[in-house]
C-alpha positions in Angstrom: 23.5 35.1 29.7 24.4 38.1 32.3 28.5 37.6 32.7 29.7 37.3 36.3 32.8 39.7 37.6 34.2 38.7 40.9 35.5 42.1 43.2 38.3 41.4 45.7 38.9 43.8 48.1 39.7 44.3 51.7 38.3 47.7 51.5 34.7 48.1 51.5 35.1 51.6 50.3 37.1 50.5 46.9 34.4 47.6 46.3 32.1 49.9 46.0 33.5 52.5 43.9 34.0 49.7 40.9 30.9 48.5 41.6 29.1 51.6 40.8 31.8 51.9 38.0 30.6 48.4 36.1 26.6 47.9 37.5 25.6 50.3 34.7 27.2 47.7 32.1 24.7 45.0 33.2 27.2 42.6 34.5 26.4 40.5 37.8 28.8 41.6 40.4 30.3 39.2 43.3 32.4 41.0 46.2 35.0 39.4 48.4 36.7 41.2 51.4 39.9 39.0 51.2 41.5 36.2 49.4 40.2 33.5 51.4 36.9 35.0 51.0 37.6 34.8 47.4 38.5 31.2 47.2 35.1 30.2 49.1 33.5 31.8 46.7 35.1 30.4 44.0 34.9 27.0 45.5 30.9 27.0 44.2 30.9 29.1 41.4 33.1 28.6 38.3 31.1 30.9 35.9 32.9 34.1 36.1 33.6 35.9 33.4 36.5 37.9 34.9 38.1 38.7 38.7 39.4 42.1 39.4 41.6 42.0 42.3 43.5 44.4 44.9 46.9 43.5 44.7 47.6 44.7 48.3 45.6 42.5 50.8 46.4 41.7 54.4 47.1 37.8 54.8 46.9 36.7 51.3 48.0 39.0 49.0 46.2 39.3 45.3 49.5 37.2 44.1 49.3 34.7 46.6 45.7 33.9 45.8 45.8 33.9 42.2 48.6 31.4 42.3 45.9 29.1 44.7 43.3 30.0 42.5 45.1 28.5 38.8 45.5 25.4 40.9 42.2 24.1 40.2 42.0 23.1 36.7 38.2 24.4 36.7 39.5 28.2 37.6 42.1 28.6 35.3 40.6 29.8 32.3 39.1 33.0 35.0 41.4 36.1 33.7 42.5 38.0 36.3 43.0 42.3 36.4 44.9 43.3 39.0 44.3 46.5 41.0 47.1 48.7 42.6 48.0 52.2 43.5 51.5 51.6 42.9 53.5 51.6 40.0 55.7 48.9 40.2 59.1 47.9 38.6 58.8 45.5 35.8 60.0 42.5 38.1 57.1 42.8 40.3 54.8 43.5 37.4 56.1 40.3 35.8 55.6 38.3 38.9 52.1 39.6 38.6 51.8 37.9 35.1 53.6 34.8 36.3 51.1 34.5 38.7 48.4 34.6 36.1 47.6 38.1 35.9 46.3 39.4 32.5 46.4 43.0 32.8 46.6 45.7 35.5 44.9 49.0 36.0 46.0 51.4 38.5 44.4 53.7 40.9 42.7 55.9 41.2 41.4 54.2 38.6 39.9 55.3 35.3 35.8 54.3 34.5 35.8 54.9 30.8 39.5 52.6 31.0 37.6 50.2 33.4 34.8 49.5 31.2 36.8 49.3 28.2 38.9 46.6 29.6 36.5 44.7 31.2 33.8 44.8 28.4 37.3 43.1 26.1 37.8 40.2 28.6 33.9 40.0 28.9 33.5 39.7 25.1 36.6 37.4 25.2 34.5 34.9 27.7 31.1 35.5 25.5 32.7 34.0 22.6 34.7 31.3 24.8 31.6 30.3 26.1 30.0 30.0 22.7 32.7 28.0 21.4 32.6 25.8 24.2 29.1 25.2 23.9 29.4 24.5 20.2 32.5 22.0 21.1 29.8 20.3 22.9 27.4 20.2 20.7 30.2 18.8 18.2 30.8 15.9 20.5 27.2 15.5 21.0 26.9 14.9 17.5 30.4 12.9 16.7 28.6 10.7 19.0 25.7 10.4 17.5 27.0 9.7 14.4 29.5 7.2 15.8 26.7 5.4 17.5 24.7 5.1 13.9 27.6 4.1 12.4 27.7 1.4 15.1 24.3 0.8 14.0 24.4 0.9 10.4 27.5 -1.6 10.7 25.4 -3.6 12.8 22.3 -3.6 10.5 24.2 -3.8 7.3 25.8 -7.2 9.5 22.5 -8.5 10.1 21.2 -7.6 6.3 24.0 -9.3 5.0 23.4 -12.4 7.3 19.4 -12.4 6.4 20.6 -11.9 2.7 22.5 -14.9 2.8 19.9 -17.1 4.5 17.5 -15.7 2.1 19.4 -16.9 -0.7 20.1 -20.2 1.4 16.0 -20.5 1.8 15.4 -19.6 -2.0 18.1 -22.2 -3.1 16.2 -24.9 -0.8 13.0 -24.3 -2.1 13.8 -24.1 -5.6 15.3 -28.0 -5.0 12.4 -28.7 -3.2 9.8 -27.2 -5.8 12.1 -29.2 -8.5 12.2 -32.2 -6.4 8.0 -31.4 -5.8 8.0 -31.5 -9.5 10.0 -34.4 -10.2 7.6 -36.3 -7.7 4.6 -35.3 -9.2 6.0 -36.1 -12.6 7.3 -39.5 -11.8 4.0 -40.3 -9.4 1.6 -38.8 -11.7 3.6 -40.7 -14.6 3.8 -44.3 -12.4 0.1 -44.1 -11.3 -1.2 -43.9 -15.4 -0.4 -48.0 -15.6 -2.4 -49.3 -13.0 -4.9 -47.1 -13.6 -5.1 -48.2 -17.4 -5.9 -51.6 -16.1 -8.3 -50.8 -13.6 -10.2 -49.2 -16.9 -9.6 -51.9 -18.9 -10.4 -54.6 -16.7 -13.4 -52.8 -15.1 -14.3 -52.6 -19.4 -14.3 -56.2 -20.0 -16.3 -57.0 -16.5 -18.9 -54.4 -17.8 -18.8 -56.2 -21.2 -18.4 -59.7 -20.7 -20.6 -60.5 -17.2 -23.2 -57.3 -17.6 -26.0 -59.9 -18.3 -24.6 -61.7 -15.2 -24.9 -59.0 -12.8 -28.0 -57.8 -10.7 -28.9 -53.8 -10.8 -26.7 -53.5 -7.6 -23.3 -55.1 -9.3 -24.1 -52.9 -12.4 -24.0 -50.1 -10.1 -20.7 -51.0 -8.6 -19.2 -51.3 -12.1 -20.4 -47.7 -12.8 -19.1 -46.4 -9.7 -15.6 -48.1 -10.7 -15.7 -46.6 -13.8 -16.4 -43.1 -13.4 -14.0 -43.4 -10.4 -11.5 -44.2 -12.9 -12.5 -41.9 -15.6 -11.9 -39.2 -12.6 -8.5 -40.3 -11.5 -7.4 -40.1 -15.0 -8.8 -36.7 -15.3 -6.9 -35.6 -11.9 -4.0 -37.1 -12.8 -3.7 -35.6 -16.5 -4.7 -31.8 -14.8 -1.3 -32.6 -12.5 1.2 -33.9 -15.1 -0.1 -31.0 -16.8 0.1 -28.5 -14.0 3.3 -29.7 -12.6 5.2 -29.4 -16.3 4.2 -26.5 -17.0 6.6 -24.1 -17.7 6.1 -21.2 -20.5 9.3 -20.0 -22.8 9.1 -17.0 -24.4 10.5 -18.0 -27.6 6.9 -20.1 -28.2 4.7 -16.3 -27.7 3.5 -15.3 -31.1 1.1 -13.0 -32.2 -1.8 -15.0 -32.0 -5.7 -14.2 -33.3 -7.3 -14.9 -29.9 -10.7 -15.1 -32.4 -9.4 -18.6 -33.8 -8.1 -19.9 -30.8 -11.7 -18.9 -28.9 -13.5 -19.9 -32.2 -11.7 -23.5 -31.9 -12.7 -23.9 -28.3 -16.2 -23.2 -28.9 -16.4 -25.9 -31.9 -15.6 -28.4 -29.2 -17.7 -27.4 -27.1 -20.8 -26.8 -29.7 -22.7 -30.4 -29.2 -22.9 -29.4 -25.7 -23.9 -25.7 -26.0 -26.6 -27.2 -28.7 -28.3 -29.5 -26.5 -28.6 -26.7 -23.5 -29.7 -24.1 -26.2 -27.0 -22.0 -24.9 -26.6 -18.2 -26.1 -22.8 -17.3 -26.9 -22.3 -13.4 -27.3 -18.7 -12.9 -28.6 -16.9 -9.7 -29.9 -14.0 -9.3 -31.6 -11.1 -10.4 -29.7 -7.4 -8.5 -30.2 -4.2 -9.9 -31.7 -1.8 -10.7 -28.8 1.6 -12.1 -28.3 0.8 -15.5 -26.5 1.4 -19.1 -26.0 -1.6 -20.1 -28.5 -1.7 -24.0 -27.2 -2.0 -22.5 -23.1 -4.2 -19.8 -23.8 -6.4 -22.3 -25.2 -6.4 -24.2 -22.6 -7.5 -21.1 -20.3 -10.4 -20.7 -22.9 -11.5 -24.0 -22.2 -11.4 -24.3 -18.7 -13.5 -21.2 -17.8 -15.5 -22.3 -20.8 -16.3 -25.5 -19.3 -16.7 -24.1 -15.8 -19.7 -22.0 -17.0 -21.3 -25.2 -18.9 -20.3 -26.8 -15.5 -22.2 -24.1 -13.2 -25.1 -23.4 -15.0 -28.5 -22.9 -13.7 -30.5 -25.8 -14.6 -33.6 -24.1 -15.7 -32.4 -21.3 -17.4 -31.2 -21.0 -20.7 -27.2 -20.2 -20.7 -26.0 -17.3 -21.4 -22.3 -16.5 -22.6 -20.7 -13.2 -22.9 -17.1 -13.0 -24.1 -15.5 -9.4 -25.1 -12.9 -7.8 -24.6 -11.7 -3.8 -24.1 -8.3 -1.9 -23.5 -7.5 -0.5 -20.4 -4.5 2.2 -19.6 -4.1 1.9 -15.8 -5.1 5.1 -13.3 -7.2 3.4 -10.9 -6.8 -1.0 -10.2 -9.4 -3.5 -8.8 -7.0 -6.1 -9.3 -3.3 -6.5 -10.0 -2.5 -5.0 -12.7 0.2 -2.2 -12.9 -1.0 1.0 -12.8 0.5 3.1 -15.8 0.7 -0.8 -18.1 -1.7 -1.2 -20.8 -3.6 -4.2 -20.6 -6.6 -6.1 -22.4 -8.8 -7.6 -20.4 -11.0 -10.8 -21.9 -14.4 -10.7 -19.8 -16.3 -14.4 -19.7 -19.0 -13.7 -18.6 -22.3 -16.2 -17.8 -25.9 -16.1 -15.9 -25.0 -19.7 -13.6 -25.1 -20.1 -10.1 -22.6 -17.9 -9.0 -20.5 -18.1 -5.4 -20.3 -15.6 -2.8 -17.4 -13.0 -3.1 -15.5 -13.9 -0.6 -14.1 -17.0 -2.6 -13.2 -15.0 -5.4 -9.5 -15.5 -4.1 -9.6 -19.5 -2.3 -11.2 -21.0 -6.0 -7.5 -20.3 -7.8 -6.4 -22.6 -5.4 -5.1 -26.2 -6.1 -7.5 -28.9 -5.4 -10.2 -25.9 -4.2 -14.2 -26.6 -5.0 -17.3 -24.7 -3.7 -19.0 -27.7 -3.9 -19.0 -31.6 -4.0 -18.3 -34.3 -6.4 -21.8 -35.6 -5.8 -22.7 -32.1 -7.2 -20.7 -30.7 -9.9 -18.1 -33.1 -11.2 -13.8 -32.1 -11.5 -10.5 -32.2 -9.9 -10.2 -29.0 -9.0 -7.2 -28.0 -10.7 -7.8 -26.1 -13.5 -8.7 -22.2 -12.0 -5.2 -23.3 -10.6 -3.6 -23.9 -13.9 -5.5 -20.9 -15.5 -4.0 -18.8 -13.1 -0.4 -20.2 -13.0 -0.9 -19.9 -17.4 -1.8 -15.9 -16.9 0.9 -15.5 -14.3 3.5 -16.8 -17.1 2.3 -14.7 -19.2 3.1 -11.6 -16.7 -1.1 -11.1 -16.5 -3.6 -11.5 -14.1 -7.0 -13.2 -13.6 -9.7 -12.4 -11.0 -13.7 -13.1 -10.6 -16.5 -11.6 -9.8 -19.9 -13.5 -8.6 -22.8 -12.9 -6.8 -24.8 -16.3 -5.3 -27.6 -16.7 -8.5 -26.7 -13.9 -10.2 -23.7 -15.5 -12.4 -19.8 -15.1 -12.2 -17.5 -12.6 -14.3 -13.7 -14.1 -15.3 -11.5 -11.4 -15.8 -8.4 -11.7 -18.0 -6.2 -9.2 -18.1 -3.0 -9.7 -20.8 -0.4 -7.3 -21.3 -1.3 -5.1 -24.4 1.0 -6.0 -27.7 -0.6 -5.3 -31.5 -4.5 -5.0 -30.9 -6.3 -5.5 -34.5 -8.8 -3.4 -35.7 -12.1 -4.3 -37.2 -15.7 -3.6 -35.3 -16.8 -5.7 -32.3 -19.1 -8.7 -33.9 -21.6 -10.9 -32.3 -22.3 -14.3 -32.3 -25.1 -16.4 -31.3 -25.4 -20.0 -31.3 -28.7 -21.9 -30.3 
């Protein structure tokens, strides 16, 4: 920034002599013939750095208009050097100073002392200048900041309110679920008794009148039963589902061997008659719920009978490996150690896309008509893993078979080589 110097003068000839005194200094110089000249300048431009005035002016005198000059509060922080050829008493200089003088230099005046004083008062203004600017800038920013506090009071306001009608929503759907639960419970529970006579009577009708009955009444008394047998199927999966709840005090290390070995006994007289192939290798130790683990064995068990391909012998693959997380194609926790239990079969399959919707309550790929079941129990397998701080996904292509992956959290894994089984 070039600093401004303001020259008052009513002779031409003294403007110009300081003037080629101070232009070789760089500074931008502003001449004035009188004191009223002066103040129209000054009554646009503020920015001086310093005014050098004669003190000895016709009509306004360099006192007179200094005085009109610190009126304005915008002129006051201009210092002033007076210029005389006198050498006046200390009373006059003092009125000089009263008037807001802040030094004097006498003629014929002295360049080098010129520029020496000038070049201090232009330095002073340099450094004013900066500070003001940096005064600025500080209020700029105590602004700022008081406006984000604003904010931040405001948001931490609004976080607190959502916090507390998060906690409100949480409490009222935790007494919903429990009262969901209670319902299912109690409906589940009240709906067993007249469904046990519907059985039992539908029994006795079968029994007693069969010989009675045309082809067509026989048929209705087979609808009615397997309508029953299904309604007592749906209703065990939702007592089931709806109590289930896992404490950690019933995990123990469990063979997952015997608890897969167990499952497939019960299912052997079915896996007989198909011919079906069961591949199996060893299986880890892991802390579990044995009872509900089983029941996750079974259900995708079953599910695989369930979807087989008619015409092709069935073919069951069950293994295991160890995984230590960098990359994820499901859920797991990258970094965790898991174990992930592969069932594996060559049935229909289902298109990707569902790999997701069939974990779903009451969600089928297909109709009763086709493939019998409530519908329940991918849910409950999935609600079983989740307990048990694990995941389960599929894989399928239509025709090509499905994959069940579970993946477990990793506790003692027990050694031994990977054996087969076959059963035919």
């Amino acid at each position: 920034m070039q600093p401004k110097l303001l020259l008052v003068d009513d002779r031409e000839d003294n403007l110009l002599s300081v003037s080629l005194i101070l232009e070789t200094e760089g500074y931008l110089l502003v001449t004035a013939n009188s004191g009223r000249e002066a103040l129209r300048v000054l009554l646009n431009q503020h920015d001086f750095a310093l005014i050098l005035m004669d003190v000895k002016m016709p009509d306004l005198s360099g006192f007179e208009t200094a005085a009109l000059i610190y009126e304005r509060e915008k002129l006051r922080h201009i210092p002033i050097i007076f210029i005389t050829a006198h050498s006046y008493s200390d009373e006059y200089i003092f009125k000089g100073y009263k008037a807001g003088a802040v030094d004097y230099i006498y003629k014929p005046i002295n360049p080098e002392l010129l520029k020496a004083k000038v070049s201090v008062f232009v330095e002073l203004y340099k450094k004013n200048h900066k500070l003001l600017a940096q005064e600025q800038h500080l209020i700029a920013i105590n602004k700022n900041l008081e406006q984000e506090i604003k904010e931040q009071k405001n948001s931490e306001r609004k976080i607190k309110t959502l916090n507390h009608q998060l906690i409100e929503t949480i409490d009222s759907l935790e007494a919903a679920n429990k009262e969901l639960d209670r319902f299912a419970f109690m409906a589940s529970h009240d709906l067993q008794e007249p469904l046990r006579k519907i059985r039992m009577f539908s029994d006795k009708l079968h029994t007693k009148y069969a010989s009675k009955l045309d082809e067509e009444g026989k048929m209705y008394i087979d609808r009615i039963q397997k309508a029953g047998e299904r309604m007592q199927a749906l209703i065990h999966d939702i007592l089931t589902f709806s109590t289930l709840f896992v404490e950690r005090d019933n995990f123990k290390s469990s063979n997952l061997n015997l608890i897969l070995n167990d499952v497939l006994m019960e299912h052997e007289p079915t896996l007989n008659s198909l011919h079906a192939i069961v591949k199996t290798e060893h299986l880890p130790f892991l802390d579990v719920n044995p009872g509900l683990i089983r029941s996750v064995f079974n259900n995708l068990i079953s599910n695989a009978i369930k979807y087989r391909k008619k015409d092709v012998v069935p073919v069951f693959k069950i293994y295991s490996e160890t995984i230590s997380y960098n990359e994820n194609d499901s859920n797991e926790k990258v970094g965790n150690k898991y174990c992930r239990i592969y069932f594996e079969d060559n049935g229909i399959g289902f298109e990707q896309k569902y790999a997701e919707q069939i974990f779903g309550m009451f969600k089928r790929l297909h109709s009763n008509r086709e493939f019998e079941g409530t519908g329940i129990g991918l849910a409950l397998c999935k609600k079983i893993i989740e307990e048990h701080k694990g995941f389960i996904y599929a894989k399928s292509k239509v025709n090509m078979g499905s994959t069940f992956v579970i993946s477990l959290p990793l506790s003692a894994q027990s050694k031994g080589n990977s054996q087969a089984v076959t059963s035919a």
